[in-house]
PAVEX-785504 format. One record per residue (C-alpha): residue number from 1; x, y, z. Coordinates in nm, 3 decimals. Layout:
REM residues N
> NUM:X:Y:Z
...
***
This chain:
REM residues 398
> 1:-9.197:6.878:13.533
> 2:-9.187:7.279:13.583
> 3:-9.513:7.321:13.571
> 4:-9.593:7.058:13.833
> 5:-9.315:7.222:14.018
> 6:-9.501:7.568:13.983
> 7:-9.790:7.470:14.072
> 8:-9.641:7.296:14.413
> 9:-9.504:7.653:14.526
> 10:-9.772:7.803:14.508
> 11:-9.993:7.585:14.695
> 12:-9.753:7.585:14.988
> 13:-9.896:7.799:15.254
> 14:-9.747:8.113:15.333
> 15:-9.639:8.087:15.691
> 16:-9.455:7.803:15.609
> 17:-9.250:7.971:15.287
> 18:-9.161:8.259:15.539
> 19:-9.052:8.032:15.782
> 20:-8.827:7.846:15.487
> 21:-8.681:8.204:15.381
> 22:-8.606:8.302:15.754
> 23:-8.393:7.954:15.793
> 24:-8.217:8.047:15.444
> 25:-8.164:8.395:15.591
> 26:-8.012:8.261:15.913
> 27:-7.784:8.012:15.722
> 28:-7.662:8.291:15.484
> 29:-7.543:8.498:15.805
> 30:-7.399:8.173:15.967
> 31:-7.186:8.137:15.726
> 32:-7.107:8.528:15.681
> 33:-7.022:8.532:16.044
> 34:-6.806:8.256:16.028
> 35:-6.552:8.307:15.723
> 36:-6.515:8.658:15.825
> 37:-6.511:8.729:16.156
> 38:-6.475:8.359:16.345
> 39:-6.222:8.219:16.104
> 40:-6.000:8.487:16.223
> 41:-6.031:8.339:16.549
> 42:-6.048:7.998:16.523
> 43:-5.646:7.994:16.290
> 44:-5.530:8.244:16.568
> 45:-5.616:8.094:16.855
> 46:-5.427:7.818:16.799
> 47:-5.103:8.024:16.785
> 48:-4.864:8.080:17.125
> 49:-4.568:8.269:17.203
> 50:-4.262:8.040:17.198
> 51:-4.015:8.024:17.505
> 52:-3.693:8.121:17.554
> 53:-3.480:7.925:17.716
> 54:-3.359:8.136:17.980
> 55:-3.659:8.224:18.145
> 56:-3.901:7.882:18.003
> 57:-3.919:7.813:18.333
> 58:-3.912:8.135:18.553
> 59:-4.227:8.252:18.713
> 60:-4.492:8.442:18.519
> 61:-4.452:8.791:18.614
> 62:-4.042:8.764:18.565
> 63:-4.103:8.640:18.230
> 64:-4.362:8.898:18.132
> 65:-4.101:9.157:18.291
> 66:-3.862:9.040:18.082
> 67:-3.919:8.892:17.772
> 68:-4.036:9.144:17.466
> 69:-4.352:9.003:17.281
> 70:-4.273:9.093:16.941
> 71:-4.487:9.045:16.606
> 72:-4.325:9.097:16.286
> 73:-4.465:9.114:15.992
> 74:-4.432:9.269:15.595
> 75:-4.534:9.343:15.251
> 76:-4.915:9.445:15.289
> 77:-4.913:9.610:15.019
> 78:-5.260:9.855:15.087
> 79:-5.389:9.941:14.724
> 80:-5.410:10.223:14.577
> 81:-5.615:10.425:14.299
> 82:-5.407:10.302:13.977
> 83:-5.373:9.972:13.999
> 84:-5.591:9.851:14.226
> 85:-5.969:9.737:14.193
> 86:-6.247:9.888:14.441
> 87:-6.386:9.515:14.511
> 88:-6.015:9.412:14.534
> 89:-5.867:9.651:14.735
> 90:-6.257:9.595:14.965
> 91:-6.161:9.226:15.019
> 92:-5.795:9.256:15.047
> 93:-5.797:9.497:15.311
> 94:-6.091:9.347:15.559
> 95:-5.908:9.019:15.512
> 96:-5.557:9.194:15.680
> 97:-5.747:9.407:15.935
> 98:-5.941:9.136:16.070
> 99:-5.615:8.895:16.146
> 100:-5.445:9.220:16.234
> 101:-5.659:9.322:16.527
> 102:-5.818:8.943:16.589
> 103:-5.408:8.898:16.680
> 104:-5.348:9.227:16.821
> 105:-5.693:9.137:17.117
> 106:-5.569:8.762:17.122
> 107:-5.184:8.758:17.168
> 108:-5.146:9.086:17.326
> 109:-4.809:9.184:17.171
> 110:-4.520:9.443:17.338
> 111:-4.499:9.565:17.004
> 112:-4.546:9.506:16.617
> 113:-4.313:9.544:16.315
> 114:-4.369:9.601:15.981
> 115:-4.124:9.521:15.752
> 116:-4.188:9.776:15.421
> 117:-4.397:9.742:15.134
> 118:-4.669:9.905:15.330
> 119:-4.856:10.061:15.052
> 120:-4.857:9.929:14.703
> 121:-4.840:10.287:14.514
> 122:-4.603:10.508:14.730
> 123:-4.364:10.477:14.467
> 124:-4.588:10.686:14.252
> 125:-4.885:10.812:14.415
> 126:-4.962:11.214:14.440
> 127:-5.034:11.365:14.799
> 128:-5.451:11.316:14.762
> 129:-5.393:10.904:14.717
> 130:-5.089:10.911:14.952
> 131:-5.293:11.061:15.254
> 132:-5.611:10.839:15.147
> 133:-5.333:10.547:15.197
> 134:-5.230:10.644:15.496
> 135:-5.578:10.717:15.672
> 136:-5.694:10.357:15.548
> 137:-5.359:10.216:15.710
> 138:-5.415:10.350:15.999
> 139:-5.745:10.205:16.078
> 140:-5.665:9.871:15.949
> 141:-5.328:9.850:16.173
> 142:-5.465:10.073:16.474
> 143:-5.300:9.954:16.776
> 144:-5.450:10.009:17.125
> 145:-5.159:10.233:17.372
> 146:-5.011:9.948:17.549
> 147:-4.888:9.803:17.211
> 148:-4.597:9.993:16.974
> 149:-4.603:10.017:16.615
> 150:-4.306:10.049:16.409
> 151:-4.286:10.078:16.014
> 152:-3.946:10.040:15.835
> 153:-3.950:10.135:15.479
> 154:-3.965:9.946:15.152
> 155:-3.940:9.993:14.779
> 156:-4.311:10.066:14.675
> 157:-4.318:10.317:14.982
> 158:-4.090:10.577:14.839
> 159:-3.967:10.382:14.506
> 160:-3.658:10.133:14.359
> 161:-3.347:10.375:14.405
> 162:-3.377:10.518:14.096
> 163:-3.742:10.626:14.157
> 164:-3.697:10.744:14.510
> 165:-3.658:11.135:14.586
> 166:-3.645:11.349:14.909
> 167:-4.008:11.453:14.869
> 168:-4.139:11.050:14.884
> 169:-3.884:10.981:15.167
> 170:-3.988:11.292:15.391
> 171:-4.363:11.235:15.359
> 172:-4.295:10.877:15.493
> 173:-4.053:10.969:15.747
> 174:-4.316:11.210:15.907
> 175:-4.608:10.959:15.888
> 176:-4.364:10.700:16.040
> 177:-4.146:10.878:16.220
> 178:-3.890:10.640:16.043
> 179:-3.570:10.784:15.941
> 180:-3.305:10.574:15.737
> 181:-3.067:10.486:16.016
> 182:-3.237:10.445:16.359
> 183:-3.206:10.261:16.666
> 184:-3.449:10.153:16.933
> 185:-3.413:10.028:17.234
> 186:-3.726:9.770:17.444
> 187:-3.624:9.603:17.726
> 188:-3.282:9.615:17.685
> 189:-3.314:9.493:17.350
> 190:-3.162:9.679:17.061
> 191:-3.332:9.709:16.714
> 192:-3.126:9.863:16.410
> 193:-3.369:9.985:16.158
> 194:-3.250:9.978:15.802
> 195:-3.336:10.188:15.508
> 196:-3.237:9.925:15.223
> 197:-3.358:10.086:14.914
> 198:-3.083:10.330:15.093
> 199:-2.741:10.084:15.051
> 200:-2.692:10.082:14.692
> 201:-2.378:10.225:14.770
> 202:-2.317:10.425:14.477
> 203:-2.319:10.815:14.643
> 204:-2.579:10.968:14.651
> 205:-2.735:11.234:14.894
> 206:-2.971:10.965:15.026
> 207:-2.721:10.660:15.048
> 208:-2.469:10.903:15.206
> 209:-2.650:11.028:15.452
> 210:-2.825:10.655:15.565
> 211:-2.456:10.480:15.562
> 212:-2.338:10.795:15.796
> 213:-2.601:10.740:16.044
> 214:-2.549:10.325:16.022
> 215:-2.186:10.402:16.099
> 216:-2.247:10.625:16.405
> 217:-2.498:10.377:16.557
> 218:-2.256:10.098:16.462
> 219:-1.992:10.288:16.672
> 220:-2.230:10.358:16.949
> 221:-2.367:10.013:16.971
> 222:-1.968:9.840:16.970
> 223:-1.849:10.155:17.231
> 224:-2.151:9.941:17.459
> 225:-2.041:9.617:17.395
> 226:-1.675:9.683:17.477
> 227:-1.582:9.592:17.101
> 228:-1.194:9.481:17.117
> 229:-1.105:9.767:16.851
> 230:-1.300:10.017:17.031
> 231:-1.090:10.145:17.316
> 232:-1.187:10.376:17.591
> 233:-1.056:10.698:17.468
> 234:-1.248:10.653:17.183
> 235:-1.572:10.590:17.343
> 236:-1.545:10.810:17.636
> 237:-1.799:11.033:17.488
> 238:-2.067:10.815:17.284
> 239:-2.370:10.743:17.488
> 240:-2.384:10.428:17.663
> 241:-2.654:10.153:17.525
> 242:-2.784:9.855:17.679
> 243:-2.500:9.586:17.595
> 244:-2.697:9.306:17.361
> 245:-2.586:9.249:17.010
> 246:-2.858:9.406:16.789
> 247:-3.135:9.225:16.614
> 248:-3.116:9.421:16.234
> 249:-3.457:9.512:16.069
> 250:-3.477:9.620:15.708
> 251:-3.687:9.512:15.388
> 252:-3.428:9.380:15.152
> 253:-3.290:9.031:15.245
> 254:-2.899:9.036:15.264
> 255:-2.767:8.895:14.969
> 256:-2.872:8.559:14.865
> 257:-2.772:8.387:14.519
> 258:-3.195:8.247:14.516
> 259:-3.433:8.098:14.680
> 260:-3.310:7.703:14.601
> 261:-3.224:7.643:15.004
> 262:-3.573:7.790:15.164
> 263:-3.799:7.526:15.255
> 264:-4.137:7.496:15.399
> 265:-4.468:7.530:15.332
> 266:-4.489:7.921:15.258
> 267:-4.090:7.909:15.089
> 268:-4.117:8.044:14.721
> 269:-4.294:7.800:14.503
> 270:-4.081:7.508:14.286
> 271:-4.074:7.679:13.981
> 272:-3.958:7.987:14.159
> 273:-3.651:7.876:14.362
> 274:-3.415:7.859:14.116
> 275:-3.456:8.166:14.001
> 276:-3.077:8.435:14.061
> 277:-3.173:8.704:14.303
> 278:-3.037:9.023:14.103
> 279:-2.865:9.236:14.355
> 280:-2.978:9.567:14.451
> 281:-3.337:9.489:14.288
> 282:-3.462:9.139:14.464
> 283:-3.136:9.153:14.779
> 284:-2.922:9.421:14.875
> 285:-2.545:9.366:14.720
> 286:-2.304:9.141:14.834
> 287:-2.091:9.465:14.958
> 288:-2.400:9.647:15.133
> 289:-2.428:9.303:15.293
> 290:-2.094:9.226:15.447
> 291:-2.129:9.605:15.543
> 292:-2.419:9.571:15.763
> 293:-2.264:9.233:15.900
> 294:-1.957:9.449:15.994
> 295:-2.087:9.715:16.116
> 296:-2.358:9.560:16.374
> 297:-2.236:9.175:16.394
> 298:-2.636:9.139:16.495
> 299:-2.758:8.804:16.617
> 300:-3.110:8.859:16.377
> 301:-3.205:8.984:16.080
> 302:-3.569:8.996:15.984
> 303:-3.672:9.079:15.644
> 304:-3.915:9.096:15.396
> 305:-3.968:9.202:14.974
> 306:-3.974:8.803:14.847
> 307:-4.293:8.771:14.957
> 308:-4.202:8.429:15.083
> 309:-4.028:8.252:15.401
> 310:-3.647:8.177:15.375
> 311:-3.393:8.118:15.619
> 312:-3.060:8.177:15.625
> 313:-2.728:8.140:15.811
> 314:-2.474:8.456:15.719
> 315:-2.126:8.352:15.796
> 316:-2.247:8.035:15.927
> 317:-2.384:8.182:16.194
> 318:-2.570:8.479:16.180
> 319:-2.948:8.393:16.122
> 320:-3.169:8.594:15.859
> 321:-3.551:8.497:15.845
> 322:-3.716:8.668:15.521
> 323:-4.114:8.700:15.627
> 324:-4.363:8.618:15.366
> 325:-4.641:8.878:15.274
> 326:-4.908:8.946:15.515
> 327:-5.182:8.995:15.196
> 328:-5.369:8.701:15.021
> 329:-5.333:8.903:14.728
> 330:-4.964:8.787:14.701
> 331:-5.046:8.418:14.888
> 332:-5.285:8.193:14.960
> 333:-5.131:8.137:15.321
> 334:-5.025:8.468:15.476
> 335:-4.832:8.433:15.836
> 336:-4.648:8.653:16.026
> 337:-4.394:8.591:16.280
> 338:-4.405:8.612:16.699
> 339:-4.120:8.639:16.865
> 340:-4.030:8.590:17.216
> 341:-3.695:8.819:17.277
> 342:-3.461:8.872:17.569
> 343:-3.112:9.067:17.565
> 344:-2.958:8.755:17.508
> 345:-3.190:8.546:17.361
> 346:-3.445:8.497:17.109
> 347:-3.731:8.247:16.979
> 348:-3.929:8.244:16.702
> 349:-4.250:8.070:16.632
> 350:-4.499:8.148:16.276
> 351:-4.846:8.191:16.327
> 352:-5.039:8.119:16.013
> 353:-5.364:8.300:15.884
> 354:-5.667:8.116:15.717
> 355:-5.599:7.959:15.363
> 356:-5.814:8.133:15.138
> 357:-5.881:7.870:14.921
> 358:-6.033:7.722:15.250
> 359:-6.267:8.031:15.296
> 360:-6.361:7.983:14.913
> 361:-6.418:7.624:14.967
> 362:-6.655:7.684:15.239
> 363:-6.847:7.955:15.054
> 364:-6.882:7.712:14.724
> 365:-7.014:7.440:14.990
> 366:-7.249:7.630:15.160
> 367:-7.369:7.819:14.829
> 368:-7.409:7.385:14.682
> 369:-7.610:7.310:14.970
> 370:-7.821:7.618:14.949
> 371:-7.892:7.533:14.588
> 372:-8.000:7.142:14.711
> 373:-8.221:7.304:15.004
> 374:-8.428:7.534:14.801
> 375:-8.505:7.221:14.528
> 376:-8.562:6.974:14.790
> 377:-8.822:7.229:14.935
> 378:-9.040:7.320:14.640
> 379:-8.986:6.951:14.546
> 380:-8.831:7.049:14.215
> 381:-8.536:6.771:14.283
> 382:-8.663:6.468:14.022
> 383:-8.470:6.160:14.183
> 384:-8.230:5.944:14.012
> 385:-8.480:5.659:13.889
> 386:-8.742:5.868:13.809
> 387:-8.505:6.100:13.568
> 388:-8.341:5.710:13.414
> 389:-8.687:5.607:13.387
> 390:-8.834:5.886:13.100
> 391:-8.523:5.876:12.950
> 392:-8.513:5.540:12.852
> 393:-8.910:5.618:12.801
> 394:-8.850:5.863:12.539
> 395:-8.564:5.669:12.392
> 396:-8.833:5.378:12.374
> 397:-9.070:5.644:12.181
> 398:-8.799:5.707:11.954
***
């Protein structure tokens, strides 16, 4: 059989075996193209930026006016020298960048959130590795002028509590310019940002000094909302702030007992669910929580660390959304969250990325087919009745 099938190549002409190997060629880079550049397209595209009520049926330029485009997302978790692979960290990364920036050109956000875990080796990494981090993080997540960036800080940035020291915490607050109390303010929208790995609540220089800059903004933000138990004398001095209840950002959830209640496709898997959340490791503590519900009474929070969607209602009425990991190295269906916000109002809508396993399914496909179309072409394929024929020749011999 081989040796017919040798002699077969060889006596087909040229021209026409070039002309084979340039159709290979092109199918090769159709398929290239396609899982990683148009697949980025093609999942996004399908994703829109939900309506608030208020203004669903306003004009166009009052709703662009007024209405923040928001995307939130968390947990990238950018690789670094120790533990991660070169061809790992390679595919990990142009997988994020791609659905970063195919986003960023197709939906046109106000401005992006990330919700901690940015790098994967803060916790530990020495100044050469930490500024290779941040260079590569910065052109994955580059963002063109119209559209804000804004990093809040997580455990493998500067550490768990008992890893984290003023050194790791500086050198993110100056790439960031994140500091671990701090307000913004879009459209008349206020945003608390939250240094969790910060409430642990047990005294120390960096917990201090995060709870005493929580507390002023907490008093600045009720002086502006006319709090009941804030009277007049007391805020005749504290800057006035737009007067909407605050949407809180941070990376640890609030305190949760587990998982058991999240549902959905990209909720923590079955085996998972069950599992107790330890406090100050997997969700802040149940004090550090009522704190931050006391202090702000937000209408949000958005958070991150699980790696997987939840939602929540805090005092039966306070809505937390955990956001799942924006990496495939931690899921097989990454999202990230748009939201449409207003001083008064907020909606939220997920936006999915590719499956992976969908990408890999494609590849093995195409790589099958290849395979088929390189037999069929040096007519090295044998079919069916010819192969059932010789054995049930030799079997005959036998």
């Amino acid at each position: 059989m081989w040796s017919s099938g040798s002699s077969t190549v060889k006596s087909l002409p040229l021209k026409k075996r070039l002309c084979f190997l340039l159709k290979l060629v092109c199918l090769v880079i159709s398929v290239l193209i396609f899982c990683e550049f148009v697949v980025y397209l093609v999942v996004i595209f399908q994703c829109q930026w939900p309506e608030v009520k208020g203004v669903a049926h306003t004009g166009k330029n009052e709703t662009s006016s007024s209405v923040l485009k928001a995307m939130i997302l968390a947990d990238t978790h950018l690789l670094g020298e120790i533990k991660g692979h070169w061809l790992d960290k390679l595919r990990r990364e142009w997988q994020m960048e791609r659905s970063f920036q195919t986003a960023l050109w197709l939906l046109q956000p106000d401005i992006v959130f990330i919700l901690g875990d940015v790098f994967d080796e803060g916790k530990w990494s020495l100044p050469k590795a930490w500024e290779d981090d941040v260079r590569r993080f910065w052109k994955m997540f580059k963002c063109p002028v119209s559209t804000e960036l804004v990093v809040v800080v997580g455990n493998h940035d500067i550490g768990f509590h008992y890893e984290t020291t003023a050194y790791k915490v500086n050198r993110f607050e100056k790439v960031f310019n994140f500091t671990s109390g701090k307000l913004i303010t879009r459209k008349g929208i206020n945003f608390v940002l939250v240094n969790s790995v910060a409430m642990q609540g047990d005294g120390c220089a960096l917990c201090r000094s995060a709870e005493a800059k929580l507390v002023a903004l907490s008093h600045k933000l009720n002086c502006s909302q006319q709090k009941p138990n804030h009277s007049n004398r007391r805020c005749s001095d504290v800057e006035k702030l737009p007067a909407s209840e605050p949407i809180l950002l941070q990376h640890y959830p609030l305190y949760r007992k587990s998982d058991a209640e999240c549902s959905g496709e990209d909720s923590a898997p079955p085996e998972e669910k069950n599992i107790p959340f330890k406090e100050k490791y997997d969700v802040l503590s149940q004090e550090a929580s009522q704190k931050l519900l006391w202090w702000f009474h937000p209408r949000l929070i958005l958070s991150g660390h699980t790696h997987s969607a939840c939602e929540v209602l805090h005092a039966g009425k306070i809505p937390e959304i955990s956001v799942p990991s924006f990496s495939w190295r931690n899921r097989n269906n990454p999202s990230f969250i748009m939201g449409s916000i207003t001083p008064t109002d907020f909606s939220l809508q997920k936006c999915f990325l590719p499956y992976e396993s969908r990408v890999c399914a494609i590849y093995c496909a195409a790589g099958a087919l290849l395979v088929i179309l390189v037999l069929a072409h040096f007519q090295l394929l044998t079919p069916p009745f010819y192969f059932a024929q010789r054995l049930i020749s030799k079997h005959k011999a036998v």
